[in-house]
gemmi code that builds the backbone of each chain (N, CA, C; Angstrom):
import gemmi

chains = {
    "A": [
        ("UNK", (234.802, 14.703, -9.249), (234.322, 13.321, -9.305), (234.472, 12.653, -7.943)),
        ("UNK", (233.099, 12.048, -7.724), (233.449, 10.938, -6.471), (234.903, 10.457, -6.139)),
        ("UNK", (235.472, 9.654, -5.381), (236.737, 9.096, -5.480), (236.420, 7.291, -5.427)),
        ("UNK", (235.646, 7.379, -6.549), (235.902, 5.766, -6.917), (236.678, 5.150, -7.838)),
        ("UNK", (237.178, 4.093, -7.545), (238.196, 3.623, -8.603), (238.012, 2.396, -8.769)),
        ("UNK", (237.646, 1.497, -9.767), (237.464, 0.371, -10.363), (238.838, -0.192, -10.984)),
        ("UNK", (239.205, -1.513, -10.791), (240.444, -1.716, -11.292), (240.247, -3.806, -11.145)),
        ("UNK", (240.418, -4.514, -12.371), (240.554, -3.032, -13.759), (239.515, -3.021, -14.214)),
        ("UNK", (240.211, -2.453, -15.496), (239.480, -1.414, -16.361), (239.113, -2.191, -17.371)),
        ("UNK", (239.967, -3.270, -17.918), (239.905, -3.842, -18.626), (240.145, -5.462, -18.257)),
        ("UNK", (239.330, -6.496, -18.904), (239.946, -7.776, -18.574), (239.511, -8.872, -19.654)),
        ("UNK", (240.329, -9.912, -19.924), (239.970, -10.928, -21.085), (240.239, -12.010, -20.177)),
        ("UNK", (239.618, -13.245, -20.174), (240.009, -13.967, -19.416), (239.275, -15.263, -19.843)),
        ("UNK", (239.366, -16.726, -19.614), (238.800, -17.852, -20.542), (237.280, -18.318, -19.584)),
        ("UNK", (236.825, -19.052, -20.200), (235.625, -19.598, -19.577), (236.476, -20.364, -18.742)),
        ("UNK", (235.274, -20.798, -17.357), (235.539, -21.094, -15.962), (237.099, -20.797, -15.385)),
        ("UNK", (237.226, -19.797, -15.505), (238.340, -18.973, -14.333), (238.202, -18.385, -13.773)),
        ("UNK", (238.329, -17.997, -12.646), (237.266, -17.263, -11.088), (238.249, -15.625, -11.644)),
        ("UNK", (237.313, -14.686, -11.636), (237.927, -13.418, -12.058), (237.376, -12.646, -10.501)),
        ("UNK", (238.194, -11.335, -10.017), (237.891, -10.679, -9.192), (238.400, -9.008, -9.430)),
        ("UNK", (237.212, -8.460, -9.662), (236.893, -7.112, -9.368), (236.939, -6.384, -7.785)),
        ("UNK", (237.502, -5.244, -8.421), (237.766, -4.168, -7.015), (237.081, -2.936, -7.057)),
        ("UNK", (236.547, -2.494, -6.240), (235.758, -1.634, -6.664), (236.192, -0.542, -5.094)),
        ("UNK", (237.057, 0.307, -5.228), (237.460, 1.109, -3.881), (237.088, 2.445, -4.126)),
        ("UNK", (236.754, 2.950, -2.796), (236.176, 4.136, -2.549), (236.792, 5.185, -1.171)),
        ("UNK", (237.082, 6.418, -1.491), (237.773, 7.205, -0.710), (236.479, 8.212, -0.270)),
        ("UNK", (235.467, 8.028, -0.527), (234.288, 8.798, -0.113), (233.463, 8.365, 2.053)),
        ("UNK", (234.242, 7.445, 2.050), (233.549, 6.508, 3.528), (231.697, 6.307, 3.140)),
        ("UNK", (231.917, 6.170, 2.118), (230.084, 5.853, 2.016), (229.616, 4.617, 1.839)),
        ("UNK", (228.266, 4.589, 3.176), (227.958, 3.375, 3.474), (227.840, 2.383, 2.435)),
        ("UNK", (227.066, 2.482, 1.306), (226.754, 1.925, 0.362), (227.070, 1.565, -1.060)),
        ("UNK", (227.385, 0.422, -1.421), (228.307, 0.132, -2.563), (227.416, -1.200, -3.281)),
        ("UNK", (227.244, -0.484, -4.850), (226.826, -1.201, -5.625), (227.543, -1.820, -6.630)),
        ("UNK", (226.940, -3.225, -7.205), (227.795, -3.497, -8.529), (226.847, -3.962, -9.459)),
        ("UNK", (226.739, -3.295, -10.607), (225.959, -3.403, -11.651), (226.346, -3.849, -12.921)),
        ("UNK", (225.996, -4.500, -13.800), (226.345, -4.571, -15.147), (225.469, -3.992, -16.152)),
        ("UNK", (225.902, -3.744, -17.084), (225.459, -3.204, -18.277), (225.513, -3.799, -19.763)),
        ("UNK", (224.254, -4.401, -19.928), (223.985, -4.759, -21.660), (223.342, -3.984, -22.288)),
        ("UNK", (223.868, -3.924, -23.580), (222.246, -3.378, -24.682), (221.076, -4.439, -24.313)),
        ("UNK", (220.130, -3.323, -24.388), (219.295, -3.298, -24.512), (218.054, -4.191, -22.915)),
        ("UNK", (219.277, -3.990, -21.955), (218.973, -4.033, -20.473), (219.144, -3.414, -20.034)),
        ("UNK", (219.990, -2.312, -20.153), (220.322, -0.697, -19.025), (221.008, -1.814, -18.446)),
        ("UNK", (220.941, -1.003, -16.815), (221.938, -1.358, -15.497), (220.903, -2.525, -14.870)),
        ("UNK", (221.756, -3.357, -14.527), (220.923, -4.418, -13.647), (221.909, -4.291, -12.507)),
        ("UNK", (221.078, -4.751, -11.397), (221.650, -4.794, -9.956), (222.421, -6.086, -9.762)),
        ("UNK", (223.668, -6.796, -9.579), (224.704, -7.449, -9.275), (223.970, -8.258, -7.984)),
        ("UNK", (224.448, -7.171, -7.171), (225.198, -7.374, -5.419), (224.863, -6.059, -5.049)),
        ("UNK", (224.978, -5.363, -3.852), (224.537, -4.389, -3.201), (225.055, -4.320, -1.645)),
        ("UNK", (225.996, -3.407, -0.770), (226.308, -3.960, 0.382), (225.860, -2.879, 1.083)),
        ("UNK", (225.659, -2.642, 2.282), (224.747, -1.508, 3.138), (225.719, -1.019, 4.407)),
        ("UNK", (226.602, -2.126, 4.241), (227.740, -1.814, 5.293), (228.594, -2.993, 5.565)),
        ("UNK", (229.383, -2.653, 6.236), (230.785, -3.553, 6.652), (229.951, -5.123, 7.019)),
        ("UNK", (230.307, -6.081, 5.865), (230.474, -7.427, 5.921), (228.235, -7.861, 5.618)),
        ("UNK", (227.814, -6.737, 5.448), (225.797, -6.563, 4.989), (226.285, -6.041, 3.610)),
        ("UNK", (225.542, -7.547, 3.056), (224.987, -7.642, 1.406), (223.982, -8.371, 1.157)),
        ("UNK", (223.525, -7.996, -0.031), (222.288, -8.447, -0.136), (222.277, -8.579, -1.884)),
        ("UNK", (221.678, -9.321, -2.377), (221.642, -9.463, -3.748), (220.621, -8.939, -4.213)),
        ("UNK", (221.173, -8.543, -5.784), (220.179, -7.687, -6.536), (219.622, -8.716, -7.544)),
        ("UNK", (219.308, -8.388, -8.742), (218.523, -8.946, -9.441), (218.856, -9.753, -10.563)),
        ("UNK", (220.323, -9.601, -10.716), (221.250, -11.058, -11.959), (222.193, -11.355, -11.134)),
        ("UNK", (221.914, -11.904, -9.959), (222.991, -12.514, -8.774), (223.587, -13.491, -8.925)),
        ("UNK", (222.967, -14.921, -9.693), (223.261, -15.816, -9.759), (224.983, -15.717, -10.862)),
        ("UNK", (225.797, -17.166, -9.934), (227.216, -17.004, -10.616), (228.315, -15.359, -10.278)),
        ("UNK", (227.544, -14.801, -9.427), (228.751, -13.784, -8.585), (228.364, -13.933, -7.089)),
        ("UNK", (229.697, -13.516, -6.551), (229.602, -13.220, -5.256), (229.667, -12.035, -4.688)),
        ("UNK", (230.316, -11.382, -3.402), (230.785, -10.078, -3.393), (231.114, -10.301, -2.016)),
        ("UNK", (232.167, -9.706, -1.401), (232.672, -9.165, -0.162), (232.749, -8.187, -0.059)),
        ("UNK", (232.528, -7.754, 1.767), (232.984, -6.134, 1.975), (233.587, -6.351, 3.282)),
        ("UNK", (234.621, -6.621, 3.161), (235.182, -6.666, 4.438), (236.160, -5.684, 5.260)),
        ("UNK", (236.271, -3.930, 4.218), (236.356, -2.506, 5.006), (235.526, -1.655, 4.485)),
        ("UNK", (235.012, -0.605, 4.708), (234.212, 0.088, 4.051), (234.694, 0.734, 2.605)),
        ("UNK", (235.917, 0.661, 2.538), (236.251, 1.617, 1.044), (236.324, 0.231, 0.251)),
        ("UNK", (236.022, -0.854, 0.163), (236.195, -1.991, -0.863), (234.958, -2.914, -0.718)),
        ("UNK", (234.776, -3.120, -2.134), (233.778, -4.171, -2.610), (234.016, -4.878, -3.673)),
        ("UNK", (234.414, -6.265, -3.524), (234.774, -7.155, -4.309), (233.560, -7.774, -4.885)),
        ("UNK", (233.899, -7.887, -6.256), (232.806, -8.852, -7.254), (233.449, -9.939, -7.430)),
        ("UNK", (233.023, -11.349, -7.515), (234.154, -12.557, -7.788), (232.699, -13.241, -8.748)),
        ("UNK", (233.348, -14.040, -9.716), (233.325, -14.233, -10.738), (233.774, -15.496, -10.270)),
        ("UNK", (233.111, -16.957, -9.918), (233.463, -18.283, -9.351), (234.470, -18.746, -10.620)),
        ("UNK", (233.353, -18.762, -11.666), (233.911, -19.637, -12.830), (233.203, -18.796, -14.047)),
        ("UNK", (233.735, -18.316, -14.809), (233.192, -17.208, -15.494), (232.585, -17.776, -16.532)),
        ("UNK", (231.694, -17.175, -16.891), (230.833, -17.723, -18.699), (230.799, -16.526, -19.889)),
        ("UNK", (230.695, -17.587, -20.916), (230.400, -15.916, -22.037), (229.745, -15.176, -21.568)),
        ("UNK", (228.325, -15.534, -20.725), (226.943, -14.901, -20.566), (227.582, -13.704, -19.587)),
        ("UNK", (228.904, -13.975, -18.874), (229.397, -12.963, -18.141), (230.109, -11.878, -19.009)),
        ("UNK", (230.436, -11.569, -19.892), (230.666, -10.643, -20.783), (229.943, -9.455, -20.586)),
        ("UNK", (230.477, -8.456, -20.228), (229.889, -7.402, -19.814), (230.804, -6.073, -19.260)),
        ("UNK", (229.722, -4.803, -19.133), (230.612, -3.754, -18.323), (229.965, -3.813, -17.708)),
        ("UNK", (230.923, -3.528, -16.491), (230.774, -3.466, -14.561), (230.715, -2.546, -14.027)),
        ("UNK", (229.921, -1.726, -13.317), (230.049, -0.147, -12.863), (229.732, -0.537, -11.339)),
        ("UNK", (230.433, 0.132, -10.536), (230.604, 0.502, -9.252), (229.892, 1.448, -8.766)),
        ("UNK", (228.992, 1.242, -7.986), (228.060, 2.992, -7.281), (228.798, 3.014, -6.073)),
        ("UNK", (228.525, 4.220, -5.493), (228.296, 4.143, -3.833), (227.310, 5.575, -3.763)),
        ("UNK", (226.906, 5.190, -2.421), (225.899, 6.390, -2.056), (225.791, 6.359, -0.596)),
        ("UNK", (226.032, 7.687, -0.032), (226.199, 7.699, 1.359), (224.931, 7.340, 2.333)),
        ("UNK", (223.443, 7.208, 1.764), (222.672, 6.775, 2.448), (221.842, 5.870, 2.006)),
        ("UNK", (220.640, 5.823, 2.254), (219.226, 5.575, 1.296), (218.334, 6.845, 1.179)),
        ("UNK", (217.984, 6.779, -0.286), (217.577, 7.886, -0.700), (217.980, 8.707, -1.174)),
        ("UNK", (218.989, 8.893, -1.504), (219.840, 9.547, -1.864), (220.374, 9.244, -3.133)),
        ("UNK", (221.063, 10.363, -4.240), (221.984, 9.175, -5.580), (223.010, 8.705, -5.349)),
        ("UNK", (223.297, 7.507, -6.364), (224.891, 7.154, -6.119), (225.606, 7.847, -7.342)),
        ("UNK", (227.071, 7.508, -7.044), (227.494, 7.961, -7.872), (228.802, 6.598, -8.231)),
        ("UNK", (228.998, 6.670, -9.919), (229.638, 5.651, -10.660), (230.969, 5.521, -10.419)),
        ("UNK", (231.685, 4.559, -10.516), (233.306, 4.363, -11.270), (232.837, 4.656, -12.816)),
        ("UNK", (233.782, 4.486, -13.410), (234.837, 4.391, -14.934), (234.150, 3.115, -15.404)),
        ("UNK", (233.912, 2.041, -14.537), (233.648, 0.991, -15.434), (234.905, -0.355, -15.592)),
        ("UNK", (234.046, -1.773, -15.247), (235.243, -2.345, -15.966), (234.582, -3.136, -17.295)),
        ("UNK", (235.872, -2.936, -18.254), (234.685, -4.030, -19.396), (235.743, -5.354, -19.307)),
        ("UNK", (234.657, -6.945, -19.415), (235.207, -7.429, -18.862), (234.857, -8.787, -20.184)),
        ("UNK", (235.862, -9.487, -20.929), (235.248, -10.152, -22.344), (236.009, -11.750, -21.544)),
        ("UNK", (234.730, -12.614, -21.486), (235.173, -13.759, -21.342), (235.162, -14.806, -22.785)),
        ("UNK", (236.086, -15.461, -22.906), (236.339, -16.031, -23.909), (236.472, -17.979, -23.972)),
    ],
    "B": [
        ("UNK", (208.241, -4.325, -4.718), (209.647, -4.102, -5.272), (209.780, -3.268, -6.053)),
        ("UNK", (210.898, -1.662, -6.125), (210.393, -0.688, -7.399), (210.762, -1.483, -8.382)),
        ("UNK", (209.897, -0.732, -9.777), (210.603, -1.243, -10.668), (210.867, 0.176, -11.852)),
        ("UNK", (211.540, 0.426, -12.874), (211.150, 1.464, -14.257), (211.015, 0.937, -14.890)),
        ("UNK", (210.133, 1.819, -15.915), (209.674, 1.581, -17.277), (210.000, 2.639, -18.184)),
        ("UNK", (211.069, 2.520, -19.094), (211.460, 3.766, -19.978), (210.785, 3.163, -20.741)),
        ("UNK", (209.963, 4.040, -21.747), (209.204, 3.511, -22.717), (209.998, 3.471, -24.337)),
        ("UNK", (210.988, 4.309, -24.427), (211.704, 4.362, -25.580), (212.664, 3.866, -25.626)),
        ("UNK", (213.077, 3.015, -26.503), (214.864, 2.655, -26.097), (215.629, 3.127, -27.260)),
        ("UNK", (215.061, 4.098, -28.063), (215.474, 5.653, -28.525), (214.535, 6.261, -29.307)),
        ("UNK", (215.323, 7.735, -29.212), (214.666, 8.833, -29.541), (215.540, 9.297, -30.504)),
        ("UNK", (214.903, 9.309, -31.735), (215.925, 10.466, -32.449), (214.595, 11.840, -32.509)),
        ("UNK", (215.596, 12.695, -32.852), (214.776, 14.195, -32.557), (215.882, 15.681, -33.329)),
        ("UNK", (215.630, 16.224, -33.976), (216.402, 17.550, -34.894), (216.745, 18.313, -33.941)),
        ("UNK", (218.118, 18.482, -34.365), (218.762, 19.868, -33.019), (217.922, 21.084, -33.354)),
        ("UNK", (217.511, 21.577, -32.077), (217.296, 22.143, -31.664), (215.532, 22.067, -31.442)),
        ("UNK", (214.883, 21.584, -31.399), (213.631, 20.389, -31.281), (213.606, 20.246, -29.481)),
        ("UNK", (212.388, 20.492, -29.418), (212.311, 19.400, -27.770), (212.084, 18.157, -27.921)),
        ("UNK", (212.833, 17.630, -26.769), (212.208, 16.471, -26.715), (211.540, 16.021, -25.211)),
        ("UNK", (211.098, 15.028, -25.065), (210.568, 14.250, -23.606), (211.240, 13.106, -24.118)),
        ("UNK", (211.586, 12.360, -22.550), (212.008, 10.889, -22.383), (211.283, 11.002, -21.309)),
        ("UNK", (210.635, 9.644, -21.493), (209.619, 9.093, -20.601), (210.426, 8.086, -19.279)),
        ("UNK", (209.460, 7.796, -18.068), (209.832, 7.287, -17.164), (208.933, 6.853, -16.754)),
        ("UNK", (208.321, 5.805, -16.229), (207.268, 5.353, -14.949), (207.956, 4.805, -14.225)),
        ("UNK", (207.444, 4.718, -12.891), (208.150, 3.383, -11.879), (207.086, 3.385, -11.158)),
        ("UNK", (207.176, 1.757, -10.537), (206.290, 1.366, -9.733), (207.190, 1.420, -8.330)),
        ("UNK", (206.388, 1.272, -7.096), (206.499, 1.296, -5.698), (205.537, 1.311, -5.181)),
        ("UNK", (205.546, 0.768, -3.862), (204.294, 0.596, -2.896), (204.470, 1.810, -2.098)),
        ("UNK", (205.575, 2.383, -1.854), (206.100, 3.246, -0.725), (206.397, 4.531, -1.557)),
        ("UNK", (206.715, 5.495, -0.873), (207.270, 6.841, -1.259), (209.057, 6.606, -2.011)),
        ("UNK", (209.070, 7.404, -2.918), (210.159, 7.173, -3.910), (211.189, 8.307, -4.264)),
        ("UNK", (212.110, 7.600, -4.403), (213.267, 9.039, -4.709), (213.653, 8.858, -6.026)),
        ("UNK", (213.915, 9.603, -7.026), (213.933, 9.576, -8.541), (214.960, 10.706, -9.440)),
        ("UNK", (215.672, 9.667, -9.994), (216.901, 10.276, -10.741), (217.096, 9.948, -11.992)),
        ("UNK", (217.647, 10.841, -12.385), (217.778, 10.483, -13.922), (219.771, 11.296, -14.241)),
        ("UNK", (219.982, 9.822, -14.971), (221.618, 9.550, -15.301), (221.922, 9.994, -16.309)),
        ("UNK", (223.139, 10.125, -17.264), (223.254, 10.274, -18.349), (224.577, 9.702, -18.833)),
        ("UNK", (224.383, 9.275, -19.677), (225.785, 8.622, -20.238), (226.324, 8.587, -21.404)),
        ("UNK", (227.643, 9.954, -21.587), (227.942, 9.677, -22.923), (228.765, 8.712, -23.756)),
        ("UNK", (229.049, 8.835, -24.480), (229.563, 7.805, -25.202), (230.993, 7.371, -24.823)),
        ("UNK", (231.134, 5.926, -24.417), (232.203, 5.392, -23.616), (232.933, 5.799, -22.130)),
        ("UNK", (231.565, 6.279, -21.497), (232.158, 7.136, -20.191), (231.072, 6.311, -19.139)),
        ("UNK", (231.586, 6.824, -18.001), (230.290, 6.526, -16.910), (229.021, 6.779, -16.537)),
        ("UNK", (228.687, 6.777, -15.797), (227.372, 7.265, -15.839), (227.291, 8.811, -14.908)),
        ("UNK", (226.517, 9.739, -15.543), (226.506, 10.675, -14.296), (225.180, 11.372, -13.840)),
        ("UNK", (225.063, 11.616, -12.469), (223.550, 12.233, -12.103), (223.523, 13.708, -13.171)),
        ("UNK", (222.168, 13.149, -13.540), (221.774, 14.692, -14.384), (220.423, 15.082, -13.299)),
        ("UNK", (219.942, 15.077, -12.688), (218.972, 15.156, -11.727), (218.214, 14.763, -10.865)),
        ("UNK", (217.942, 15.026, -9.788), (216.915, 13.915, -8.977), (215.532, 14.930, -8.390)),
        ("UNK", (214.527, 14.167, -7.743), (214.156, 13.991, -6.983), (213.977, 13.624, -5.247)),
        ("UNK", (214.010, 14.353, -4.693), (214.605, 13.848, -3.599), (212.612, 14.007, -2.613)),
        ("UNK", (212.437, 15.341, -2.513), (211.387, 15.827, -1.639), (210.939, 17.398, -2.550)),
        ("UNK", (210.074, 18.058, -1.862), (209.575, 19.044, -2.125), (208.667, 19.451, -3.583)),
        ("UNK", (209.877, 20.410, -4.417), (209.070, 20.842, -5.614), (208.979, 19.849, -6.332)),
        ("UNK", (207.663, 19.237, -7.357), (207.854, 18.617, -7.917), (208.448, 18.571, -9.453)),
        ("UNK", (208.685, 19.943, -9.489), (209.672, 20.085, -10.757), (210.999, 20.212, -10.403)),
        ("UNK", (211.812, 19.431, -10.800), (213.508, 19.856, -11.297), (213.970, 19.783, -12.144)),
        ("UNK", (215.433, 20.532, -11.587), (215.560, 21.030, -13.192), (217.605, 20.767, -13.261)),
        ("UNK", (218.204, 20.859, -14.505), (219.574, 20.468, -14.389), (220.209, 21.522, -14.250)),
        ("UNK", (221.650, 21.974, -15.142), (222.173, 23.073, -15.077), (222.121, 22.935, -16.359)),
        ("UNK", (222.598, 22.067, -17.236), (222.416, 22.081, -18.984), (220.753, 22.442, -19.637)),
        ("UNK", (220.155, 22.572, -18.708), (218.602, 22.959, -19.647), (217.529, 22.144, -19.304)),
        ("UNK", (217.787, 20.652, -18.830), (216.975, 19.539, -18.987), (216.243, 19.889, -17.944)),
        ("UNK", (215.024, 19.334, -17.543), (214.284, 19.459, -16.391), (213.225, 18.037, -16.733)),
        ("UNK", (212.763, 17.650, -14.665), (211.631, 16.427, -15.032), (210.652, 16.889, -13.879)),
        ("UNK", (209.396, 16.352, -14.205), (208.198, 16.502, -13.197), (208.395, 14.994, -12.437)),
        ("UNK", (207.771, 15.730, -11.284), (207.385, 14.352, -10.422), (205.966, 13.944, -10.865)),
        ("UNK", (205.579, 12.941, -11.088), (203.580, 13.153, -10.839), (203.323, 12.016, -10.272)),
        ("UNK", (203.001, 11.852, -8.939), (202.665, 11.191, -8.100), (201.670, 10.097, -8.648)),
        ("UNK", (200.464, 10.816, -9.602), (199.388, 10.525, -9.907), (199.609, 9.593, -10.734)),
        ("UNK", (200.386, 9.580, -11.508), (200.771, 8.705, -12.820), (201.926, 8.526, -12.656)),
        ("UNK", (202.338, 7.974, -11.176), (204.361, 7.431, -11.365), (205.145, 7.712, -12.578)),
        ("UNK", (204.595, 8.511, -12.447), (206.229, 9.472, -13.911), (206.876, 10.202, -13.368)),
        ("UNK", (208.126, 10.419, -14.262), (209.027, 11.032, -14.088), (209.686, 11.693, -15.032)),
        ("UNK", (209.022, 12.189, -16.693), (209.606, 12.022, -17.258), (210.488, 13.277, -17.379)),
        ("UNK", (211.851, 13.147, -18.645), (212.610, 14.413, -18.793), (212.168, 14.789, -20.036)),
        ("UNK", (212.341, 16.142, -19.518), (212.462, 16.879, -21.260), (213.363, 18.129, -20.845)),
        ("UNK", (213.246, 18.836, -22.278), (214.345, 19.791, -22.677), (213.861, 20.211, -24.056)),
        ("UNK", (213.749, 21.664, -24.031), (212.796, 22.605, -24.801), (213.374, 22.720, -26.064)),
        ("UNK", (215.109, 22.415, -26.561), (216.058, 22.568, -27.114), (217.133, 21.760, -27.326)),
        ("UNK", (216.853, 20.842, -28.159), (218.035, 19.821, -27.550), (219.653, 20.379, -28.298)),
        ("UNK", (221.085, 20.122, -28.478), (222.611, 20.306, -28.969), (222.952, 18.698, -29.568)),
        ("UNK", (223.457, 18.968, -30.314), (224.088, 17.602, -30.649), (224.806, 17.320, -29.581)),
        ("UNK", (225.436, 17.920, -28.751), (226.193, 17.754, -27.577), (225.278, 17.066, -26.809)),
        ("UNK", (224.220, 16.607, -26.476), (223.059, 16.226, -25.630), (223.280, 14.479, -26.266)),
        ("UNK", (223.262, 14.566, -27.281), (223.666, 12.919, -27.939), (224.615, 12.083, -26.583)),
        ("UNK", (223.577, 11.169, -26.258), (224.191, 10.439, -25.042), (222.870, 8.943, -24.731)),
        ("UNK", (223.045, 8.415, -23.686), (221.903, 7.432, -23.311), (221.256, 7.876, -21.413)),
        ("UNK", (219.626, 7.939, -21.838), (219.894, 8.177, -20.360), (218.815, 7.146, -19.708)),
        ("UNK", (219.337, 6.926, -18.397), (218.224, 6.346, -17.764), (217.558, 6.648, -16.372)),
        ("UNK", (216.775, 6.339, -16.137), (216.017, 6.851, -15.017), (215.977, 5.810, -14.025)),
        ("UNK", (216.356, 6.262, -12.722), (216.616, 5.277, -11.789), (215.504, 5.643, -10.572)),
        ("UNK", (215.428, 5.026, -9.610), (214.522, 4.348, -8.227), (214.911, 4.083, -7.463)),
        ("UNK", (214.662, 4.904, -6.184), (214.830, 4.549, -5.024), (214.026, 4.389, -3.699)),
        ("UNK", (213.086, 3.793, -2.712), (212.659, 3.601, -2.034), (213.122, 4.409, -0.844)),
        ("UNK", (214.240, 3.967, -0.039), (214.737, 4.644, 0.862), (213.837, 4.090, 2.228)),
        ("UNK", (214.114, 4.856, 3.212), (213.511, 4.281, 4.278), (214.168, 3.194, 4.967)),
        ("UNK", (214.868, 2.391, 4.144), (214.741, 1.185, 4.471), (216.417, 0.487, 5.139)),
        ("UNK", (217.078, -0.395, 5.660), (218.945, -0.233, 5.408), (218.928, -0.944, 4.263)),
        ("UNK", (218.633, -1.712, 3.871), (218.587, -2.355, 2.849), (218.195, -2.180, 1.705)),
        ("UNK", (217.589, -0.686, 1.650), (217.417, -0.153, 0.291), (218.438, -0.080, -0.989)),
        ("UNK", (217.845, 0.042, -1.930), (218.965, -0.419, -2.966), (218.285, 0.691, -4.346)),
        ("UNK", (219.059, 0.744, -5.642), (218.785, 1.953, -6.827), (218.421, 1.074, -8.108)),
        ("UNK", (217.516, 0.962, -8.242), (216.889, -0.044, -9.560), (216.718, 1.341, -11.026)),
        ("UNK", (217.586, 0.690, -12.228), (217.829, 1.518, -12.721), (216.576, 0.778, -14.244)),
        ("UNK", (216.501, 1.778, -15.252), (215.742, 1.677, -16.159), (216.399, 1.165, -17.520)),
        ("UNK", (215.878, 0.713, -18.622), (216.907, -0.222, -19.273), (217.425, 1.567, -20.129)),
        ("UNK", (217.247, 2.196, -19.937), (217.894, 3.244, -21.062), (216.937, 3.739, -22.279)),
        ("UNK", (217.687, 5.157, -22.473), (216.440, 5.838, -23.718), (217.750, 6.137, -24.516)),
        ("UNK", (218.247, 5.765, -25.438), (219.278, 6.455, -26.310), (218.753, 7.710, -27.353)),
        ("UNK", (219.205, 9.074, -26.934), (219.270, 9.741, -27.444), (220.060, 10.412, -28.664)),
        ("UNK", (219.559, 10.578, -29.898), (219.971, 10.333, -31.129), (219.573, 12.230, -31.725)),
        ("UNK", (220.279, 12.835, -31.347), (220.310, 14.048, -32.069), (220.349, 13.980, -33.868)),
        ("UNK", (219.649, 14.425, -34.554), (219.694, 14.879, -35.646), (220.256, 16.215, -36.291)),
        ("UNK", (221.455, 16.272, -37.786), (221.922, 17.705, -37.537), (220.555, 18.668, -38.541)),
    ],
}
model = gemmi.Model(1)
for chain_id, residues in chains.items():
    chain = gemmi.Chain(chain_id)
    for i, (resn, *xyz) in enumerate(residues, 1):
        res = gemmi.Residue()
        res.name, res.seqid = resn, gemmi.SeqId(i, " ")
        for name, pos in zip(("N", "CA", "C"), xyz):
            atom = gemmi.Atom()
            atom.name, atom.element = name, gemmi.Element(name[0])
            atom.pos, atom.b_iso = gemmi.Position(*pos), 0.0
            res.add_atom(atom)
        chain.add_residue(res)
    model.add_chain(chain)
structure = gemmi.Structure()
structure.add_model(model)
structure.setup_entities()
């Protein structure tokens, strides 16, 4: 398996409390994604970073942020969280473009 | 902007039965094409891509997908399916070329083995 590690794994936490995801990687690969996952949406694109401190937003951006401020870490932040944020979180990275990525474990994350 | 189109968002099908899971994607540009798999309560993992060359590939478990340029498909099949195959998969997109390229994934085909 890649050497990604998502942490955590698990989280409960109340409406509007800023939550922050870690998403670290022992692979040095340029590229680090953060996706969520609903029924009956597959994976949607988060955030997306291409390299040290270059991000770019994907396609349910609104209400997250993300930092990359070394190459093995990519933070998801969660300002003020909503039910609508209820979800699992998967981590890619992929050493180029064009190429596949490959996943974390996942965090599932239940706002309440 | 790519986008996919899984056309099923499941398949049930009798072990040992083929099946196809479908794929389209759109792009203006040349495309790189993978397909994930995910079993139940786990991550996601590459079951195959596309990268260049033949336009058939194929997995190590049996599965295999065509490229067809002509009709942006991609789809998978597998001549034989296992209840062990019971999982969700989706088919993902990539552009490339670009630094800013990014992997636009498909909403999922849940695969539903029958015994």
């Amino acid at each position: 398996d890649a050497g990604i590690t998502q942490s955590p794994r698990h989280k409960v936490t109340e409406t509007g409390t800023p939550v922050t995801l870690r998403c670290h990687q022992t692979e040095n690969h340029r590229y680090m994604y953060w996706y969520r996952q609903d029924p009956g949406h597959g994976l949607r694109l988060i955030h997306y970073s291409y390299g040290v401190k270059d991000t770019d937003k994907g396609e349910v951006s609104d209400g997250y942020s993300v930092s990359r401020s070394k190459t093995e870490d990519f933070l998801l932040t969660l300002e003020s969280a909503t039910s609508s944020q209820t979800s699992v979180y998967f981590c890619a990275i992929s050493e180029q473009t064009g190429v596949e990525a490959f996943f974390g474990q996942g965090t599932r994350l239940t706002v309440v | 902007a790519q986008s996919v189109t899984q056309l099923d968002s499941q398949v049930p099908v009798f072990e040992e039965a083929p099946v196809e899971l479908r794929c389209n994607y759109s792009s203006s540009v040349s495309v790189y094409l993978f397909w994930y798999v995910q079993y139940p309560n786990q991550g996601l993992q590459l079951l195959l891509k596309y990268l260049s060359g033949s336009t058939l590939v194929e997995s190590i478990n049996g599965f295999e997908a065509e490229f067809n340029k002509s009709q942006t498909s991609f789809h998978l099949r597998k001549p034989s399916v296992h209840i062990s195959d019971t999982a969700e998969y989706f088919c993902a997109v990539s552009e490339g070329g670009n630094r800013d390229d990014k992997i636009i994934f498909g909403k999922g085909t849940r695969l539903h083995i029958l015994p």
